[in-house]
BAVEX-724136 format. One line per 2 residues: number of its first residue (from 1); for each residue x, y, z of C-alpha. Coordinates in steps of 0.25 Angstrom, whole numbers. Layout:
NUM> X Y Z | ...
//
This chain:
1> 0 0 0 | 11 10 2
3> 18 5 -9 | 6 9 -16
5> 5 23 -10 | 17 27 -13
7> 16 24 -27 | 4 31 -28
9> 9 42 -23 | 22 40 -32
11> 12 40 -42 | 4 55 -39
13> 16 62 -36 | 20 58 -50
15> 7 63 -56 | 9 76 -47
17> 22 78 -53 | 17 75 -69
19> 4 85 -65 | 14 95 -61
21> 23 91 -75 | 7 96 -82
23> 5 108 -75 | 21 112 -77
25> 21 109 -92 | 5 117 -95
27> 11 128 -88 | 23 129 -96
29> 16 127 -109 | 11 141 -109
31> 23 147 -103 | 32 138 -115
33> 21 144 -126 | 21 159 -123
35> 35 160 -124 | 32 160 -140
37> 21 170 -143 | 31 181 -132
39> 42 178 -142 | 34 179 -154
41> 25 190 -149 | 14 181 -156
43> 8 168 -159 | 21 160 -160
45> 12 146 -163 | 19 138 -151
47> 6 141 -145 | 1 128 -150
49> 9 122 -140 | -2 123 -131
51> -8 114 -138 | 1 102 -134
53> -9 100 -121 | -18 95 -129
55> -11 82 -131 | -22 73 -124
57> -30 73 -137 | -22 61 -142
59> -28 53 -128 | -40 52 -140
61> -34 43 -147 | -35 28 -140
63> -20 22 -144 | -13 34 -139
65> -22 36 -125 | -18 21 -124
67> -3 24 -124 | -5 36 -115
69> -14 29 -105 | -2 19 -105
71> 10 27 -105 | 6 41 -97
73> 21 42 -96 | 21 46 -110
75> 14 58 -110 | 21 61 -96
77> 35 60 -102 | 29 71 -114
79> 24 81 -102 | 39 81 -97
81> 44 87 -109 | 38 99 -104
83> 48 97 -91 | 58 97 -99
85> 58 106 -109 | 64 117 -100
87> 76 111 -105 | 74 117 -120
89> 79 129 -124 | 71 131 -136
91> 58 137 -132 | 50 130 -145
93> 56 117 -141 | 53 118 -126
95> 39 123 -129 | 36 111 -138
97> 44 103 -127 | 32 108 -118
99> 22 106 -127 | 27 90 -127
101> 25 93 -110 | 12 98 -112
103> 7 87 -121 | 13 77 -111
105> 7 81 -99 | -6 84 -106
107> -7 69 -111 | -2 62 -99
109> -14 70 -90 | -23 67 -98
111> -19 51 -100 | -20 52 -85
113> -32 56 -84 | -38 46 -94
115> -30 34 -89 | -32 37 -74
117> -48 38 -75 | -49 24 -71
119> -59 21 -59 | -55 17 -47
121> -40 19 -47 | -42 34 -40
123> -30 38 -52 | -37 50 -59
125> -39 55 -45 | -23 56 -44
127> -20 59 -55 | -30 71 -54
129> -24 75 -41 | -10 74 -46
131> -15 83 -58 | -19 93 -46
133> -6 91 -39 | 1 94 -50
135> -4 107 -51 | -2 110 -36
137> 11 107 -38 | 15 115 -50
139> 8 128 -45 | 16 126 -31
141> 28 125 -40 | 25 136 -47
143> 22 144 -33 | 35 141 -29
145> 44 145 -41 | 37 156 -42
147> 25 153 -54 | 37 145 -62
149> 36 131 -64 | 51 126 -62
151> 48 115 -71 | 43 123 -84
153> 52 123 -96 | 54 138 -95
155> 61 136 -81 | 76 131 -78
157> 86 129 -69 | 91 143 -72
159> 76 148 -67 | 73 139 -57
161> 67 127 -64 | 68 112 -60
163> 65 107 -72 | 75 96 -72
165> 68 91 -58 | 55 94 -63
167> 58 84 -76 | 65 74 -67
169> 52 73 -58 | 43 72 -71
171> 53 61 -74 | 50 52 -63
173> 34 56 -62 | 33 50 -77
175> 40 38 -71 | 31 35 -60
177> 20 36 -72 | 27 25 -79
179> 28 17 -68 | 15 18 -63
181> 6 10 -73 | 4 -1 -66
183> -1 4 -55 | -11 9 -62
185> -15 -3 -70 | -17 -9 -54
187> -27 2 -51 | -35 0 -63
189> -34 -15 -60 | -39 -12 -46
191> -51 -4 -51 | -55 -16 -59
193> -54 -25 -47 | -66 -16 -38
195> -74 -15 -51 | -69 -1 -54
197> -70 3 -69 | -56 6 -73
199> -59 11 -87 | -65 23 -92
201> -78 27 -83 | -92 27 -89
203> -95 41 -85 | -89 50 -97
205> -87 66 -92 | -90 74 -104
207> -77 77 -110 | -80 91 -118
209> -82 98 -102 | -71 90 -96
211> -63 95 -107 | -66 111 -106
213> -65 108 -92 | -52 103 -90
215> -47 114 -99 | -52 124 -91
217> -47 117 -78 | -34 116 -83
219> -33 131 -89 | -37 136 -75
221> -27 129 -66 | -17 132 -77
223> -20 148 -79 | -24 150 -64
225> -20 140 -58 | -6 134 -62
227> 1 145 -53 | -2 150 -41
229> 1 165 -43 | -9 166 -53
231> -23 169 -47 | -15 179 -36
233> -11 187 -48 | -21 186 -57
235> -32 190 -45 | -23 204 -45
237> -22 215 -52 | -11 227 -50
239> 3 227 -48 | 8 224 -38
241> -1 212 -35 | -5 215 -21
243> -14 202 -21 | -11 186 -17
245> 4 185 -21 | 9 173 -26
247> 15 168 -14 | 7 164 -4
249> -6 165 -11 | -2 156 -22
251> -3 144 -13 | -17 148 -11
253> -22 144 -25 | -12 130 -23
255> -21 128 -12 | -35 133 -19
257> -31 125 -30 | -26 113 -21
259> -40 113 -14 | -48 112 -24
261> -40 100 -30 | -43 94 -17
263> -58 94 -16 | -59 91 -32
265> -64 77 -29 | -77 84 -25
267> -84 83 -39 | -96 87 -33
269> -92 101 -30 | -81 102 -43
271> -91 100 -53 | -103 108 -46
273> -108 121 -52 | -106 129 -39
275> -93 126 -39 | -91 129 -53
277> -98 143 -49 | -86 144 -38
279> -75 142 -48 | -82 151 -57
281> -81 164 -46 | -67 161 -43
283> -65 162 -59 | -71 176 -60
285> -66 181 -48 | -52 176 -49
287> -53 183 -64 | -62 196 -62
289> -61 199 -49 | -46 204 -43
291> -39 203 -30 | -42 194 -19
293> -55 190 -22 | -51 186 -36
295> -38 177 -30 | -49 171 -22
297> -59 168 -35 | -44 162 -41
299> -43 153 -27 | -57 149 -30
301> -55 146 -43 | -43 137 -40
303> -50 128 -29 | -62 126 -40
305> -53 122 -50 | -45 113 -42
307> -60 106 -38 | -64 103 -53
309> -51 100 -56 | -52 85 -52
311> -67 83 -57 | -63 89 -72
313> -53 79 -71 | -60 69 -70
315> -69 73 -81 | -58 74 -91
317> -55 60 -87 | -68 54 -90
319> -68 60 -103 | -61 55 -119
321> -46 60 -114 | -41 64 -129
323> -54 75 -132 | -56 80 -116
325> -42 82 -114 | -40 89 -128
327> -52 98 -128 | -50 101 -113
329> -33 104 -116 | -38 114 -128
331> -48 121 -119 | -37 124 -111
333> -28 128 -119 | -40 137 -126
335> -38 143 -111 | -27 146 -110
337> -24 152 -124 | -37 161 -119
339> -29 165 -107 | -18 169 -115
341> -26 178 -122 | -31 186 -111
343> -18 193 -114 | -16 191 -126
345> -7 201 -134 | -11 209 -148
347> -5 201 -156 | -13 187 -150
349> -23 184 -160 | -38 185 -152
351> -29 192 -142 | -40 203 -139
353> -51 193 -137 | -47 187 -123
355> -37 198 -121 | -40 202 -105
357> -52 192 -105 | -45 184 -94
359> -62 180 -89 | -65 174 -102
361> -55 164 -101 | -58 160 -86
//
């Protein structure tokens, strides 16, 4: 039984640590991109990089979801590459050395979350908290060094990163995946024995809202959310900012955030219409009202969104993996290119349509 523990928790600490390898290569994406249209002063066309999250289309087509289901580690191995791209100097080759990263990390997630649906195993449970812990752990990182992840590509040990340690961990994490197939082959076997279902469950989510779901789920923990200055400074306006400093209010959205991950098992109140209303006032405050009460409207809207965060989830995995995860990945990167253009310059094509519209997009 210890034995059994201790793997276990081998296991989560290594889906931890690939959750954080996720959020630290999505970050970097964008930070890797906007280096081009600065340069060019224009549409540089690596934009289209963004598009390599969408990489869990290819879960549609049976023969290659076989391979993936049976081999996670490959598309892990893919998501390093973003790790380890800081060691490229050419900027085109380390952002297409991203893009590999972000395809990676975007395909393993969603493998897991269609391989680990089965019933009775308790395994898309973890691998949703891990998902969650992940997270925590990035933004703490990022707290702690000062909003910069040590680990993205634009970092090195000349300013501060730790990337070699950062790739060295990803390393062993991948190799605790490999290892750990037949553990789960006995858990499915184990939910056969009690006369759990270990396939697919007859109860099918409706995958076009699951997928606009996750989209905006993932585009609000990753615009608001992904570091824990940004609802103290965007709830002030002025100079100097007189409001909640980045330290120690930071640690006030982790643990917001945090909370809300920990009551997300209450479906009852995550997917309630009341609820829904409470995470909606936290939205407008947190983007029409300023001050105090609008970093309280951004705390509120944190703790929602860490309560539906597991139920979406959950949806997602229920649904065809190759279209959901798709349509849910090019809602979110509609998002985002939205939230760009809330300050978009002259020359940005449609620029003066969303310019300073920051309420449209939330």
């Amino acid at each position: 039984m210890a034995g059994a523990n201790a793997a276990q928790m081998r296991h989560f600490l290594a889906d931890t640590y690939l959750s954080f390898v996720y959020w630290t290569v999505l970050t970097s994406l964008g930070l890797c991109i906007w280096y081009f249209p600065l340069w060019h002063m224009g549409i540089s066309g690596y934009e289209v990089a963004l598009l390599s999250n969408i990489s869990p289309v290819v879960l549609g087509v049976p023969c290659v979801r076989r391979v993936i289901r049976r081999h996670r580690a490959i598309a892990a191995i893919l998501g390093l590459a973003g790790v380890a791209a800081y060691a490229i100097a050419s900027p085109t080759q380390r952002l297409l050395a991203v893009a590999l990263g972000s395809a990676g990390v975007s395909l393993s997630f969603g493998a897991t979350l269609y391989t680990d649906k089965v019933q009775g195993t308790g395994r898309l449970e973890r691998d949703i908290q891990a998902w969650e812990a992940g997270l925590l752990v990035s933004i703490a990182v990022r707290m702690l060094f000062q909003t910069n992840n040590p680990v993205w590509p634009a970092m090195n040990e000349a300013n501060g990163g730790w990337n070699k340690t950062g790739l060295a961990l990803g390393v062993l994490a991948v190799l605790d995946v490999v290892t750990r197939r037949s553990d789960a082959v006995a858990e499915v076997h184990e939910a056969k024995k009690h006369d759990l279902s270990p396939g697919t469950t007859k109860r099918q989510a409706a995958w076009v809202p699951a997928a606009l779901g996750f989209g905006g789920l993932l585009f609000a923990l990753h615009s608001m959310f992904s570091d824990s200055a940004i609802i103290g400074r965007w709830s002030w306006d002025g100079y100097p900012a007189t409001g909640p400093q980045p330290v120690p209010w930071g640690g006030l959205v982790i643990t917001a955030l945090a909370a809300g991950f920990s009551v997300g098992h209450r479906a009852d109140l995550a997917t309630g219409m009341l609820w829904w209303g409470v995470g909606s006032a936290g939205a407008a405050l947190i983007t029409l009202v300023s001050g105090w009460p609008g970093f309280a409207g951004g705390l509120a809207l944190g703790f929602y969104l860490g309560t539906v965060t597991r139920s979406i989830l959950r949806a997602v995995a229920l649904c065809p993996p190759g279209r959901t995860l798709f349509a849910g990945m090019l809602w979110y990167n509609i998002l985002v290119l939205g939230h760009v253009w809330v300050v978009a310059y002259e020359f940005v094509p449609g620029g003066p349509l969303l310019r300073e519209r920051t309420w449209l997009i939330v």
